[in-house]
N, C-alpha and C positions, 0 to 999 in steps of 0.2 A: 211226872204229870200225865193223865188221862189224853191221848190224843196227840202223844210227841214221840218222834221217832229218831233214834240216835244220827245224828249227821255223820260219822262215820269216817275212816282217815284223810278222806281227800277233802279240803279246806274247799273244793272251788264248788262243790254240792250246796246246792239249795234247797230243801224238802218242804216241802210244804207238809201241815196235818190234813188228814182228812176232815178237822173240823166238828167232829163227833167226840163227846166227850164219854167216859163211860156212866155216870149218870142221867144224859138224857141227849137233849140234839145241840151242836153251837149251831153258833152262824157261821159259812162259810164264809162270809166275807171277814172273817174277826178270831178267823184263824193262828195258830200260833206254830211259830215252826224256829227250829236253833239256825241261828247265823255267825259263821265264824265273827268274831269280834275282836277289833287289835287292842292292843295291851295300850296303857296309859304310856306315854312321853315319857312325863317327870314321876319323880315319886312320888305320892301325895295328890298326883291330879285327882282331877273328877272324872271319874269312870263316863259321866253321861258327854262329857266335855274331848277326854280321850277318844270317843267314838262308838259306847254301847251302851247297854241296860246290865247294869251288874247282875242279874240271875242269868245272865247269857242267853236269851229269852227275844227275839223280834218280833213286835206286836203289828201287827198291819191293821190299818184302820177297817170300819163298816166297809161295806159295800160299794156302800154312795160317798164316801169320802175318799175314796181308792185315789182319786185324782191326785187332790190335796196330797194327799200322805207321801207320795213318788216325787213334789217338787220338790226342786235341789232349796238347801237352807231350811226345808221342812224335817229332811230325816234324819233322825235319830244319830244313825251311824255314820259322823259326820268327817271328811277328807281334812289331814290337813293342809290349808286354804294356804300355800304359800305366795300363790297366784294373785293376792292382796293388793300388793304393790307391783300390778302389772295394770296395764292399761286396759282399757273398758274392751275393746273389741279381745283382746287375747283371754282377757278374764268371762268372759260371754263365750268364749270358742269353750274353756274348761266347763260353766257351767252346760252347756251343750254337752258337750262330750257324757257326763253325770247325766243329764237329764234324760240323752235316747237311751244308756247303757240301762239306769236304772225301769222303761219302759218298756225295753226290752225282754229284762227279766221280768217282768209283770206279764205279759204278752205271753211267754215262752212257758210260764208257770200255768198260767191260765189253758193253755191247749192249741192259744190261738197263731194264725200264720204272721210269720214277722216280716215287715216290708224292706227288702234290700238284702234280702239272707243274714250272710254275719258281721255287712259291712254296717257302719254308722251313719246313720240317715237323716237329718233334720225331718224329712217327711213321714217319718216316725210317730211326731207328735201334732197335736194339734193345734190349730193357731192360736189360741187361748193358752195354752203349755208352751208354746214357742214365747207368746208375748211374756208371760210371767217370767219364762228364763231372762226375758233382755231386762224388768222391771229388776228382779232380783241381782244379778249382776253389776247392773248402772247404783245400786242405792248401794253395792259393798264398795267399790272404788270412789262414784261420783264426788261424794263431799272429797276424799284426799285430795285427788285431780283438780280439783275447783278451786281449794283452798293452796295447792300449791302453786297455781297459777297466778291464784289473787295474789302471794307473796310476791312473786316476780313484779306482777305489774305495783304494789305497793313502794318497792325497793327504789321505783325509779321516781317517785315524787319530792325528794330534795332535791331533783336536778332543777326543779321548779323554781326554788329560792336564789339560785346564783342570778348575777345581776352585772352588766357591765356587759366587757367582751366576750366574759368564759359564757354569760346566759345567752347574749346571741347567737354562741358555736354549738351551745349544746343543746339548748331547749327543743328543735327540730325533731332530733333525734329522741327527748325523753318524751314528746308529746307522739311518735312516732310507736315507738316502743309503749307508752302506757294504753293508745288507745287499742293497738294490736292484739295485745292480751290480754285487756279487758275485756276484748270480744271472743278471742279464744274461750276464754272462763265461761262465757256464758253459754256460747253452745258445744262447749262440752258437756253440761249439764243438761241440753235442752232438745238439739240437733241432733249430735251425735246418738243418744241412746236409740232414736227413729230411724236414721239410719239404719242401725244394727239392724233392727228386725226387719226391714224390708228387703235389706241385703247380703247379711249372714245367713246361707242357709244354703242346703247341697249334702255334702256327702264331709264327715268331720272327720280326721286323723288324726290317729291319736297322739299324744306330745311325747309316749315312750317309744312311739315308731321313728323318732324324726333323731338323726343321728348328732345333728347338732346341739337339741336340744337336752337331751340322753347325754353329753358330755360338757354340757354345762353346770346339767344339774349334778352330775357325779362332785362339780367341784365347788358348786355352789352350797350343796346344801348342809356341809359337813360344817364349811364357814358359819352357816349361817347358825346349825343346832350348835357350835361353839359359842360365837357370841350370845344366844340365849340363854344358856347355860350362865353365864358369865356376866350377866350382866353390870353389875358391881363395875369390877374393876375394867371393863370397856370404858363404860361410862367417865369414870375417874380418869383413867387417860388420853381418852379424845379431851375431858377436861385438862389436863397437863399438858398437853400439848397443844392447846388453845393460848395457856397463861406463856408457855415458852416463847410461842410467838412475836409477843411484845419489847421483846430484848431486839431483837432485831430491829423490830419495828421503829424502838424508839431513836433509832443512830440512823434510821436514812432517809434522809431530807428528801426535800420536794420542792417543787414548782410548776407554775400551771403551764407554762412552754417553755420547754429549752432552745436555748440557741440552736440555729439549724446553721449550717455550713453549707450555701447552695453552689456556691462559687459563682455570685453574683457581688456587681459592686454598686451603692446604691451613691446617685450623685445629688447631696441636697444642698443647691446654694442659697446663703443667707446675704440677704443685702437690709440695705437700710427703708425703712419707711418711707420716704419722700423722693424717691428717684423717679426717672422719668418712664416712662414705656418705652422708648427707646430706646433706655441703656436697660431696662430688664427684658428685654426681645433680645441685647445682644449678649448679655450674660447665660440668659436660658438657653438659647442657639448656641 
């Protein structure tokens, strides 16, 4: 194609075109230039889903959409997102991380000086691109978080139905626990994302610098593309081993208090109805 020039053996090269086509003038801002692109997961994936444009081909937006096009869960060439099932401030530090990396290189392409050299800088972007990262973030995790919380506090409204001694011991505690993270739930949805933006922000490192987390994921993530892979027969025996449970289950008894052994001796004397105070002051004495 008119305007493209070979990327060449080093994968970490970014070229930009000059944007001249040989028929006439492009736009520079709508320029086209090759981007290493990683290969699909599974077999069969979707190329755009994998992480590129199958002509191996990255399109960068006008001009005036330059913005747009650099926020994270806008581009094309998209990370896999294991970070899913991590909590909102950790999953907000990854898209961070994405958001200055990727402005960086717009910055760096374009000619212009980059603020903090080569370290990662939240004051990179701007507050408008800062807030969209925390909006983007909070809307991938928020519903999980919220709904797994509502589970918790759902869990404990049978304790609501007991009645007698076991409701007076326990209800305390389930009205204790339900109102707790009922409120949890809500601002984790609500509080927490405003939080983030007012207070996440500074200099971000990166998660393959941090030695811990670098050997978690070494052991983490082999587990995690096996059970993907697999899904089938995980599933099928977390199911059999659900049903196994029940053999057990069914052979051991219960009760709501067991005998306790305090080494205490309790003295309860019985007399008759029609005695006097006298002889039940010298009984109880």
């Amino acid at each position: 194609r008119a305007g493209l020039r070979p990327l060449g053996a080093d994968p970490g090269r970014h070229r930009h075109a000059e944007g001249e086509a040989a028929g006439g003038v492009a736009d520079r801002g709508a320029g086209l230039h090759p981007l290493p692109l990683p290969r699909p997961e599974r077999a069969g994936g979707d190329p755009d889903a994998a992480g590129g444009d199958p002509d191996g081909v990255h399109r960068h937006a006008g001009a005036g959409d330059r913005r747009r096009h650099h926020e994270p869960g806008r581009d094309r060439h998209r990370h896999r997102r294991h970070d899913r099932r991590g909590v909102m401030i950790e999953n907000m530090h990854k898209h961070l991380e994405r958001a200055v990396e990727a402005k960086r290189e717009k910055l760096v392409a374009d000619g212009q000086e980059v603020p903090g050299g080569d370290k990662l800088h939240t004051g990179i972007l701007t507050a408008r691109e800062r807030w969209d990262v925390v909006v983007e973030s909070s809307k991938e995790v928020g519903p999980a978080l919220f709904f797994s919380l509502l589970i918790i506090t759902v869990s404990f409204l049978p304790v609501f139905a007991l009645e007698a001694q076991e409701g007076r011991l326990f209800k305390p505690l389930a009205w204790t626990k339900t109102l707790a993270m009922a409120a949890a739930s809500l601002l984790s949805v609500t509080l927490v994302p405003v939080a983030m933006g007012l207070f996440v922000r500074g200099r971000i490192h990166k998660e393959e610098k941090n030695p811990i987390s670098r050997g978690l994921t070494k052991v983490y993530r082999p587990v995690l593309d096996w059970v993907l892979l697999r899904r089938g027969p995980v599933i099928a025996g977390a199911i059999a081993v659900l049903m196994l449970t029940f053999i057990p289950f069914s052979r051991i008894g219960s009760e709501f208090m067991p005998p306790l052994n305090e080494g205490t001796i309790l003295y309860m004397p019985t007399t008759l109805p029609g005695i006097s105070v006298a002889t039940a002051r010298e009984t109880l004495v």
